[in-house]
N, C-alpha and C positions, 0 to 999 in steps of 0.2 A: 186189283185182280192179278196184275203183273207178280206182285210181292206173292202172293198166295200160290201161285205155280211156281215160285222158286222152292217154295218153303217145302211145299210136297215132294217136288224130284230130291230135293237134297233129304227128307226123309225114305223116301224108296233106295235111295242107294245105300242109306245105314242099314237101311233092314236088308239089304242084299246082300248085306256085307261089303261095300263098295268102301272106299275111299275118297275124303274130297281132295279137289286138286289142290296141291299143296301152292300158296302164295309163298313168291319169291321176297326174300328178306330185304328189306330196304339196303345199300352199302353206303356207306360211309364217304364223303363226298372227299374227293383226295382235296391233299395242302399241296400247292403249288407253291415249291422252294426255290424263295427269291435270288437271283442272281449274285455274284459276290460284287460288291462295290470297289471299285479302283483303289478307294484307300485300303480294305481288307485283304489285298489281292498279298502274298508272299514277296516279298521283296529282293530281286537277285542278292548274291552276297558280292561285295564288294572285292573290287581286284586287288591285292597282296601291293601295298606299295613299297614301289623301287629304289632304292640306294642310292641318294645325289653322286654325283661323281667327282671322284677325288684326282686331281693332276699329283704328282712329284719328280723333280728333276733333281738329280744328284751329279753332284761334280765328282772325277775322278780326284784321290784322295779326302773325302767326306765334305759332308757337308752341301746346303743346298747351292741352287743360283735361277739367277732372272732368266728366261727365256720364254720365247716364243711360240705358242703349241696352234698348229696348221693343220688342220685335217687333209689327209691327201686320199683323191677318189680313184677310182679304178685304173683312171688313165695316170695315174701319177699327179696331175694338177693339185697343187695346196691352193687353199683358202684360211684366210684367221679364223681362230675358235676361241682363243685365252689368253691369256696375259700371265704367265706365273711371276710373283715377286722372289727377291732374291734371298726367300726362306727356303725358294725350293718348294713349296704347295700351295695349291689352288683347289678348294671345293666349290663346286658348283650346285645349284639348286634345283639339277635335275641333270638325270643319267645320261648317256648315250647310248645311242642305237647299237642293235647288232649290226657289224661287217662296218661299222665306221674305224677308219686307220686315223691314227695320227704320230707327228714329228713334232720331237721338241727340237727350236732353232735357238742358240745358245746367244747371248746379245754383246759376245765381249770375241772376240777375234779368238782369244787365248783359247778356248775349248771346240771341237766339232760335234756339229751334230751325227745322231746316232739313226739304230734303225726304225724302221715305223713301229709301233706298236696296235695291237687291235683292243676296241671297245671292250672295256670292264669296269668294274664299280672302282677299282685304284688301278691307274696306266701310270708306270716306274719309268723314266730316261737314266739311261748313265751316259752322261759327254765324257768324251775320253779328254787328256791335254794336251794341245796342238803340241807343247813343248817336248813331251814325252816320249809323244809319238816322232817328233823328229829325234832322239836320243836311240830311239831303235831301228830307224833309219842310219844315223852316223855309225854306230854296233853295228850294221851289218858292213856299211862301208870298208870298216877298219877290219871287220875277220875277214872281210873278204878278198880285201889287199895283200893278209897276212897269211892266206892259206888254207883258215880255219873255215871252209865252209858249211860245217854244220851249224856253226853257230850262224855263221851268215844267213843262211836257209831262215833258220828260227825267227829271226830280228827281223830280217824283208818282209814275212812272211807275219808277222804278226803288227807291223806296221801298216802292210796290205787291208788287213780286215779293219784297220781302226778306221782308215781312208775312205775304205767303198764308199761308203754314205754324204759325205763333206769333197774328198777330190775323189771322183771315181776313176779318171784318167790316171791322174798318180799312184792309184791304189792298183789297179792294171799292170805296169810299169812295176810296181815293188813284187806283184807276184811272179812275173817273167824273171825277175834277180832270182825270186824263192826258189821256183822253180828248175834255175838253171843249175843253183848251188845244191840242192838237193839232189839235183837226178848225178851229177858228177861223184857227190859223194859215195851216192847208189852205184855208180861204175858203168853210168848212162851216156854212150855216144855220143847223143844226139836230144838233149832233155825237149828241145821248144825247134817249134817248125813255121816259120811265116815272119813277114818283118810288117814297118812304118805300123807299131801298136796294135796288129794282130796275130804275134804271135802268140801259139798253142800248146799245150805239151805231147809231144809226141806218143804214137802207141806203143814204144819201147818205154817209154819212162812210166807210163799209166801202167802196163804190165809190170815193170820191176817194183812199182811203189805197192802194188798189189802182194807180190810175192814177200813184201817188208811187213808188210799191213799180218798176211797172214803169220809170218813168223813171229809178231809181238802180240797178239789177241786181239787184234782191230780189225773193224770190218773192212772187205776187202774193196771198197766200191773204187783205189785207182786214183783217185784224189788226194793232192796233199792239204787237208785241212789242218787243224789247231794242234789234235792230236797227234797224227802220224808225224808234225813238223816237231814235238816236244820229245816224239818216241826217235827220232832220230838225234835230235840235238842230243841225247842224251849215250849215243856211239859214242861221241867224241874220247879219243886218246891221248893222254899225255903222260908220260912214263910210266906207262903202265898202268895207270890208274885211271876209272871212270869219272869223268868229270861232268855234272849234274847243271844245264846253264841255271844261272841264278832264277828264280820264280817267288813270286808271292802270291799269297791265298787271291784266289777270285771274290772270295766273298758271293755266292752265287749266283755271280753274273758269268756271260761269254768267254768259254778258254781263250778269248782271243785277249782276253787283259791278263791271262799269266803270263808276267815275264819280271823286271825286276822292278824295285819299289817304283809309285810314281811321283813325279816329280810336277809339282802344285806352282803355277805361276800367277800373279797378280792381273787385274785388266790391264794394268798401264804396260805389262810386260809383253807387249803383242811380238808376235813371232813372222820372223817372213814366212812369203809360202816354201812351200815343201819342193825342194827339188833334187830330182835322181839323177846322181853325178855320174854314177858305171852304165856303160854302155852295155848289154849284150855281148860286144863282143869283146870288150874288156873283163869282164868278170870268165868268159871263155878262156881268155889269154891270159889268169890268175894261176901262178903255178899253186898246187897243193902242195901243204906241209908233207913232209914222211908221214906222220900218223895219220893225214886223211889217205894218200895213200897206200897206205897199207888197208884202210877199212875199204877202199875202192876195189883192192886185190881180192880180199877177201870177201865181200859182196857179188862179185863177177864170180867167184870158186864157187860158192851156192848156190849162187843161180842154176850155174852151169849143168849143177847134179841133177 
C-alpha cells in the first residue's frame, strides 16, 4: 500500500510538471596520503669540509728548522700545540679554530722567536738570527760612536723590532738608542723624556717626525717605525753624495728584516745574550759628524717656516 502512494505522488508531480528531488551523487571516498618515512625523508647536505692545517717555520736566510708551536690565549698564557721537525713543516689532520694565536719557539738558542700569528689553513714563522740581530746592534754602536747617527737610528731600530718578541726589555732599550739618534738628526732637543727603562719620545720629537713623515709621503701618525727609520737613513751625507744604507729584499716579509744580508749561524754557534753597551746619555754626549750636522741645520730651517 505504502509502494502504491509513492508511485502515484511521483506520478502527479510529472503530470504537474514537477520535478523529482534530485539524489546527491555518491563522492568518492578520499585516499589518505601516508606519512613520509624517516628513510624517505630529504637528507640535509653535508658541511663543506675543512683544510687540515699546515704549520711552516722558516729560518732567516732559508730554509726550514725544528721548533716549538704554542698556542697563546687571550691573556698571553702558551700552551704546546705541535711539534715542527727540522724541514720546517707540520700538517695536521684537522684545522684550527677561528681567534686561536700561535708562536713558533725556535729549539736552538741561535734564532728568536717571532710574532704570534692567527689561525689559517697555512700559519708561516720567520725566526730572525740571534747573530744578525746582534750585527745590527754592533752597526749601530759603531755609527753612533762615529757620528753617523742616521745610520745608527736605522740599525737600533731595526734590531729593536727583531727583539720585541724574544728580549722585549732589550728590544725597549734599542728603541730609546733609535729614538734618540733620530730625533737629533731631526734637530730634536729633547728626542725621549723619563729614565730607569721608561723613557718616552717626547711631543717635540713626535711633531718633527710628523713634519718628516709628511715631507717624504708617509703617513703622518709621529711614530718612527720601519719606514720613516729607512726614509731617514737614507738623508745621510757624505761628499755630497746620497748615501743609500745597504738593504736587501724582504722577500715579503716585515720591513723590519730590510737591512743588510743576513748572516746564518749553526746550533753549536749559540750567541751570548744581547746587551746595550750606550747609555742614554752617552749616545747624547756623541758629537755629530759635519754632515749630520748640517742635516740638523737644515731640518730645524724647515721646520721653522
Amino acid at each position: 500500500m505504502r509502494s502504491s502512494c509513492v508511485l502515484v505522488v511521483s506520478g502527479l508531480l510529472v503530470a504537474c510538471g514537477g520535478e523529482l528531488p534530485a539524489v546527491p551523487a555518491a563522492q568518492p571516498a578520499e585516499v589518505a596520503t601516508p606519512a613520509p618515512s624517516p628513510a624517505a625523508a630529504t637528507e640535509a647536505p653535508a658541511e663543506t669540509a675543512k683544510t687540515p692545517l699546515m704549520f711552516r717555520v722558516i729560518r732567516e736566510g732559508g730554509g726550514g728548522i725544528d721548533a716549538t708551536i704554542n698556542q697563546v690565549d687571550p691573556q698571553g698564557k702558551e700552551s704546546f700545540y705541535a711539534t715542527v721537525p727540522s724541514t720546517g713543516e707540520k700538517a695536521l689532520d684537522k684545522p684550527c679554530d677561528s681567534g686561536q694565536r700561535f708562536q713558533a719557539e725556535p729549539k736552538v738558542a741561535a734564532f728568536l722567536r717571532g710574532p704570534t700569528q692567527e689561525c689559517a689553513e697555512r700559519v708561516e714563522f720567520m725566526l730572525y738570527s740571534t747573530q744578525a740581530t746582534l750585527q745590527f746592534i754592533k752597526r749601530g754602536d759603531d755609527a753612533s760612536r762615529g757620528g753617523d747617527l742616521l745610520v745608527a737610528q736605522s740599525n737600533y731600530g731595526t734590531a729593536a723590532d727583531r727583539l720585541q718578541f724574544a728580549e722585549p726589555d732589550k728590544a725597549r732599550q734599542l728603541r730609546v738608542l733609535s729614538t734618540i739618534a733620530a730625533g737629533r738628526a731631526l734637530g730634536v732637543t729633547q728626542p725621549v723624556q723619563g729614565a730607569d727603562g721608561s723613557e718616552q719620545p717626547t711631543g717635540e720629537f713626535k711633531d718633527r717626525v710628523r713634519v718628516f713623515q709628511k715631507q717624504n709621503g708617509i703617513e703622518a701618525t709621529g711614530d718612527l717605525d720601519a719606514r720613516t727609520r729607512e726614509s731617514i737613513g737614507r738623508m745621510q751625507l757624505r761628499g755630497g753624495a746620497v748615501v743609500v744604507p745597504p738593504s736587501a729584499s724582504s722577500g715579503g716579509l716585515s720591513p723590519a728584516s730590510a737591512a743588510s744580508p743576513a748572516l746564518v749561524v749553526t746550533p753549536q754557534a749559540v750567541t751570548p745574550a744581547v746587551e746595550v753597551r750606550m747609555s742614554t746619555a752617552e749616545i747624547l754626549a756623541t758629537p755629530a759628524s759635519p754632515q749630520t750636522a748640517a742635516m740638523i741645520h737644515a731640518n730645524r730651517a724647515r721646520v721653522s717656516r
